[in-house]
MIKOL-955529 format. One record per residue (C-alpha): residue in one letter; chain; x, y, z. Coordinates in nm, 4 decimals. Example, Ala and Ser with C-alpha at 12.3 -4.5 7.8 and 13.67 -1.06 7.14 Angstrom:
% MIKOL-955529
NODE  r  c         u         v         w
NODE  A  A    1.2300   -0.4500    0.7800
NODE  S  A    1.3670   -0.1060    0.7140
END
This chain:
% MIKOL-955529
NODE  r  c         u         v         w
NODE  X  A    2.1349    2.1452    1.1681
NODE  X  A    2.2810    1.9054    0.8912
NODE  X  A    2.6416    1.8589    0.8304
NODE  X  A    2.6444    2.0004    0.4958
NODE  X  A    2.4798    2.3074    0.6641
NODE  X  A    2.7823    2.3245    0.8972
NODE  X  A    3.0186    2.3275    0.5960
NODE  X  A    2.8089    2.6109    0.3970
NODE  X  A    2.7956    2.8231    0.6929
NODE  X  A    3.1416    2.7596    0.7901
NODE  X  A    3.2784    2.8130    0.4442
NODE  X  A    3.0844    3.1450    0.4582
NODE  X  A    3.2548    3.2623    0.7773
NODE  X  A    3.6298    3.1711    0.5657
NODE  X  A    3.4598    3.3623    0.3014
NODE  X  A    3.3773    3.6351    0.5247
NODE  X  A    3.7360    3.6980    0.6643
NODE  X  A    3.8755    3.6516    0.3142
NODE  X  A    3.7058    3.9300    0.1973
NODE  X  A    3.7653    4.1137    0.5337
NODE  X  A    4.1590    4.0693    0.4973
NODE  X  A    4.1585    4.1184    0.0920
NODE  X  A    3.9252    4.4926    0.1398
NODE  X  A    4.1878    4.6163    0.3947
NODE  X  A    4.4926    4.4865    0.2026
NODE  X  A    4.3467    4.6696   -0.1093
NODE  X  A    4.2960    4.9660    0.1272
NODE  X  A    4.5856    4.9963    0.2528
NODE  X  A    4.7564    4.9592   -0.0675
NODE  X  A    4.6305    5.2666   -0.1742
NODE  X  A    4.8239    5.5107    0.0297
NODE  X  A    5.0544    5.3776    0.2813
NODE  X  A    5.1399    5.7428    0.3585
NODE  X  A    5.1673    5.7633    0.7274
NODE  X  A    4.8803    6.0044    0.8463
NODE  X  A    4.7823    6.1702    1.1531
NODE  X  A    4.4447    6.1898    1.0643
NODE  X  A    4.1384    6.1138    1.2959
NODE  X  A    4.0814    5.7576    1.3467
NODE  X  A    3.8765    5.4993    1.4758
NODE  X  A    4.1535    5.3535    1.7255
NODE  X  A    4.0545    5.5598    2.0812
NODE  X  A    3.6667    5.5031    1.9926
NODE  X  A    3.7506    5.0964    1.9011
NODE  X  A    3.9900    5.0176    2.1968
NODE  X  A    3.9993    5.3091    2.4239
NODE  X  A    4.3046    5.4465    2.6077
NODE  X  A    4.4189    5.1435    2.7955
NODE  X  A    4.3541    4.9939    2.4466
NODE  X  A    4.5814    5.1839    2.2586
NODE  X  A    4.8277    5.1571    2.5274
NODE  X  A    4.8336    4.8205    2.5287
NODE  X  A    4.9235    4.7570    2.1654
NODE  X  A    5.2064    5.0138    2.1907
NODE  X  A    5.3456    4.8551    2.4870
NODE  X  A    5.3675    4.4929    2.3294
NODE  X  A    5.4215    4.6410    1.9530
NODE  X  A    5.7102    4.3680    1.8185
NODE  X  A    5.9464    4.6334    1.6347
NODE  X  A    6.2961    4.6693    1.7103
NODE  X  A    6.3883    5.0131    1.7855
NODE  X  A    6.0687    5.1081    1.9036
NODE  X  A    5.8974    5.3960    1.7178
NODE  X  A    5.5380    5.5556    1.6597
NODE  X  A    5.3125    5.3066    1.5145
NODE  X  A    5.0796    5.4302    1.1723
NODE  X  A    4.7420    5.4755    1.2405
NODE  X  A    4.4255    5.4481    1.0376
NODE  X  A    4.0254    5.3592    0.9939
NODE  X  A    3.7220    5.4943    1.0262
NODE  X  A    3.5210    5.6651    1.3223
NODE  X  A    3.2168    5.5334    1.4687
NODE  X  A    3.0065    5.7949    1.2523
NODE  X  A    3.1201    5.7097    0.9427
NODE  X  A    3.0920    5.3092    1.0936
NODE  X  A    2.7238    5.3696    1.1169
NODE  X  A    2.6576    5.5030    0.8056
NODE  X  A    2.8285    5.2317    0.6329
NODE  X  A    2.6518    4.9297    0.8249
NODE  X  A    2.3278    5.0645    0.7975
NODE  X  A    2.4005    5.0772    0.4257
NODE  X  A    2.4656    4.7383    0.4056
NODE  X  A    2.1587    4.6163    0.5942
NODE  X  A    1.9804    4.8297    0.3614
NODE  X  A    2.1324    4.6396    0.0705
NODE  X  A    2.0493    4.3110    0.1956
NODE  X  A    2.2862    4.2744    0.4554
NODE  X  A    2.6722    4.1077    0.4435
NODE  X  A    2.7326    3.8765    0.1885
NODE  X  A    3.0505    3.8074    0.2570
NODE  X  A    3.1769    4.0956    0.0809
NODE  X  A    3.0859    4.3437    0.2797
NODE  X  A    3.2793    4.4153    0.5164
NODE  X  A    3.3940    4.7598    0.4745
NODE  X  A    3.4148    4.9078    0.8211
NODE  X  A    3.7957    4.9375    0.9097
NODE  X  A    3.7496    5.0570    1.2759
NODE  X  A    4.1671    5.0693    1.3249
NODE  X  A    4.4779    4.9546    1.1738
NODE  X  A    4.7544    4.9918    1.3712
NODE  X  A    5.0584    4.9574    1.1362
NODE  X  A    5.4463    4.9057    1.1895
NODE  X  A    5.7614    4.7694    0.9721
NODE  X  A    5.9965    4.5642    1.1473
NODE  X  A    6.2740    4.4624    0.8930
NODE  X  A    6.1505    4.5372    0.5815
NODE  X  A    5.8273    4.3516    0.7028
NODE  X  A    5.4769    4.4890    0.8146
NODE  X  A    5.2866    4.4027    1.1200
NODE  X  A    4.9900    4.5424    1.1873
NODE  X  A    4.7047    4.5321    1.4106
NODE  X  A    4.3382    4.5428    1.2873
NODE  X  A    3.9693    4.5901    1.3602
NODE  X  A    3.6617    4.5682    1.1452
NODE  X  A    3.3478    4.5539    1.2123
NODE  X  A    2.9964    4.4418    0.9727
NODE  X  A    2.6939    4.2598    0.8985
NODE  X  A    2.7550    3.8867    0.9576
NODE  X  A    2.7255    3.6608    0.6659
NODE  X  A    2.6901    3.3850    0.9670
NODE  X  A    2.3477    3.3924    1.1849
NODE  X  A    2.4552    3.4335    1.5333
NODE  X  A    2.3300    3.0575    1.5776
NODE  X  A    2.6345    2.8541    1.3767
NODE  X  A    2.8152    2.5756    1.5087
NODE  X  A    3.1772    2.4857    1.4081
NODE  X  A    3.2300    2.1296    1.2462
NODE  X  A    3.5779    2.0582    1.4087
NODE  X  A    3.8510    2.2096    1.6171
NODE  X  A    4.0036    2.3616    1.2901
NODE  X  A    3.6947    2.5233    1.2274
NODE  X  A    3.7492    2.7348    1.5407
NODE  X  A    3.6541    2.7497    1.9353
NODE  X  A    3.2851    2.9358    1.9861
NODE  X  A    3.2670    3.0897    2.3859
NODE  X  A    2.9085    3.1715    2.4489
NODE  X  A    2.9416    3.4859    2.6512
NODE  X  A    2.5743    3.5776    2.7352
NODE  X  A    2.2690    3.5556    2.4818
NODE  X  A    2.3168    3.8153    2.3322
NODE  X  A    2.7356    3.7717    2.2823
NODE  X  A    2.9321    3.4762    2.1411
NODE  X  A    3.3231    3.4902    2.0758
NODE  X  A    3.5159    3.2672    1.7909
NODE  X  A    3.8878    3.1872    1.7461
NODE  X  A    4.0332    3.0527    1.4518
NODE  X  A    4.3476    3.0451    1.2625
NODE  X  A    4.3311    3.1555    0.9216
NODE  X  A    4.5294    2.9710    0.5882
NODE  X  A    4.8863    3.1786    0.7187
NODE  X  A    4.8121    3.0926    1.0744
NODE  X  A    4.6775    3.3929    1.1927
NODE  X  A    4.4621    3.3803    1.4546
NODE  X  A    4.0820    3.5104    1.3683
NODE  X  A    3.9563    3.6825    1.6925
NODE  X  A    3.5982    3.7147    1.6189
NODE  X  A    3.2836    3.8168    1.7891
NODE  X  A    2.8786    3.8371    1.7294
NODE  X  A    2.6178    4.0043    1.8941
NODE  X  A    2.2641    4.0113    1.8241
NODE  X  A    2.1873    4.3874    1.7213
NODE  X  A    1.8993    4.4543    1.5941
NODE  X  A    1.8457    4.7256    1.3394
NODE  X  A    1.5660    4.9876    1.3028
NODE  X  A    1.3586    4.8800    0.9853
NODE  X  A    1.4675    4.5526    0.9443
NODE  X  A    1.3004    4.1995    0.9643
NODE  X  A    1.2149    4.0667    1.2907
NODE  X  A    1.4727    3.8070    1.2979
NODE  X  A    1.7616    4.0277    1.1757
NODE  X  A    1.9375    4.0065    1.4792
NODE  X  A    1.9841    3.6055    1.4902
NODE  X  A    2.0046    3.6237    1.1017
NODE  X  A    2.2837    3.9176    1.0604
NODE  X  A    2.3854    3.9982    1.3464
NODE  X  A    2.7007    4.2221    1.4381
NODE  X  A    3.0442    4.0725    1.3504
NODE  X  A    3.3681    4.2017    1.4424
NODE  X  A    3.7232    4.0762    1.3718
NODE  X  A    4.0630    4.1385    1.4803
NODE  X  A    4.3881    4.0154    1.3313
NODE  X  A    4.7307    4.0782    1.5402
NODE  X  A    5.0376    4.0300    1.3606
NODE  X  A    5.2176    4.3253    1.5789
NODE  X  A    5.2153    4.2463    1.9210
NODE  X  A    5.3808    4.0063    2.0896
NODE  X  A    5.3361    3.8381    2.4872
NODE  X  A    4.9663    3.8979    2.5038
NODE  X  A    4.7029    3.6442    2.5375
NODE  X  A    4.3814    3.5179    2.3593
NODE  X  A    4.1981    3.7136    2.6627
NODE  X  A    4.3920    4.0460    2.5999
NODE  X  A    4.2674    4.0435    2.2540
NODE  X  A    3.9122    3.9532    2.3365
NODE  X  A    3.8954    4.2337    2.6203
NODE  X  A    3.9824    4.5063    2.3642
NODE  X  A    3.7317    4.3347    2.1035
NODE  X  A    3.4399    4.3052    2.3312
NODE  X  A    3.5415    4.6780    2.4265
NODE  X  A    3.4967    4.7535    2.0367
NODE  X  A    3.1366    4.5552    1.9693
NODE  X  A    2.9887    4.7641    2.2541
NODE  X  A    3.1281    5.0904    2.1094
NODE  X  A    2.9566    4.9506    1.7672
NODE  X  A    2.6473    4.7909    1.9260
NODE  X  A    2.6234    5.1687    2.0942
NODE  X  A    2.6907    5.3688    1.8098
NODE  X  A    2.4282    5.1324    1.5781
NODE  X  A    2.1125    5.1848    1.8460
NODE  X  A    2.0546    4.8061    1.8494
NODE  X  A    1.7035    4.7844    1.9640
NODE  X  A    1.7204    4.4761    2.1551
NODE  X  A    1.9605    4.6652    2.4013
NODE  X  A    2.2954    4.4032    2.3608
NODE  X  A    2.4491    4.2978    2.6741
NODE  X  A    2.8184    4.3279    2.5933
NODE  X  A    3.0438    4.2660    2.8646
NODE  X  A    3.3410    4.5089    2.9599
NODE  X  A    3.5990    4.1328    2.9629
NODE  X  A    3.5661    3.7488    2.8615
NODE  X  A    3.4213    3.4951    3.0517
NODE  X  A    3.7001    3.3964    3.3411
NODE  X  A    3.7102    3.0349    3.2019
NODE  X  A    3.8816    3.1942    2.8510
NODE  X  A    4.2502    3.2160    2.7968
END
């Protein structure tokens, strides 16, 4: 692979997360109503999950934390659309598994999950360090860290998932892409954040009936931190 082909694909993955952050910002700026309604949270991170973002939640005073997304159902329905459409890109991403949602000071934090076609095939290689750190997991899972343009760290993962009805090299070409963003917890670690990930893609690579039968792992590799 060239160079240039390293920028492109790169650029596509900034591209990709851009759109991701800007579709949830315009989402949430819709109604930011608290709501008790059913949510994708316990399906995306599970109990422990959920626990562990209300244990580390940095707001003073405590306090139930706003909840909000989509359940794997409506997930489903909404990737398979987009492969159906030609797949992510990089303005699809429209699957909001959870938002978890606080104000500290006049300030939000929140805590999100999303999940969609990949406009990256599962084979891309970072230029530099500030392009991000790839962990192969297996070969069918890869992780990615990066820090977006406010410093945010990009927790990102891909697995190969193929879809009923699509072309036989979907799953390298579009594969499965998740990403969370943590602006609400404090004192956890990169491999807190990619346990409760991975625990999401194989909720999504469940819910989607990837053919190939992904391998995704209940926790990192031991060499992450």
């Amino acid at each position: 692979m060239t160079g240039g082909r390293r920028l492109t694909r790169v650029s596509a993955f900034t591209l990709a997360v851009a759109a991701l952050v800007l579709t949830a910002t315009s989402c949430s700026a819709e109604d930011d109503t608290p709501t008790s309604a059913a949510d994708g949270c316990e399906e995306a991170l599970g109990g422990s999950g959920i626990e562990w973002v209300e244990s580390h939640a940095d707001v003073a005073g405590g306090g139930e934390l706003d909840r909000g997304g989509v359940d794997l159902k409506e997930a489903r329905a909404q990737h398979y659309k987009q492969m159906e459409s030609g797949g992510s890109d990089g303005f699809h991403w429209s699957s909001e598994l959870c938002t978890m949602t606080a104000f500290d000071a006049g300030k939000k934090k929140e805590l999100r999950v999303e999940f969609g076609p990949s406009s990256l095939p599962f084979d891309f290689q970072t230029k530099s360090a500030e392009d991000g750190i790839v962990t192969p997991v297996n070969s069918d899972v890869k992780l990615h860290r990066v820090d977006d343009s406010k410093g945010v760290v990009q927790y990102g993962v891909y697995v190969k998932c193929k879809i009923p009805g699509t072309s036989p090299r979907q799953e390298t070409e579009t594969p499965l892409a998740g990403v969370m963003t943590d602006t609400l917890t404090s004192g956890t670690s990169v491999r807190d954040h990619m346990k409760y990930l991975l625990h999401s893609a194989r909720a999504m690579a469940d819910v989607l009936d990837c053919q190939n039968e992904p391998k995704v792992p209940a926790k990192p590799p031991a060499g992450l931190q």
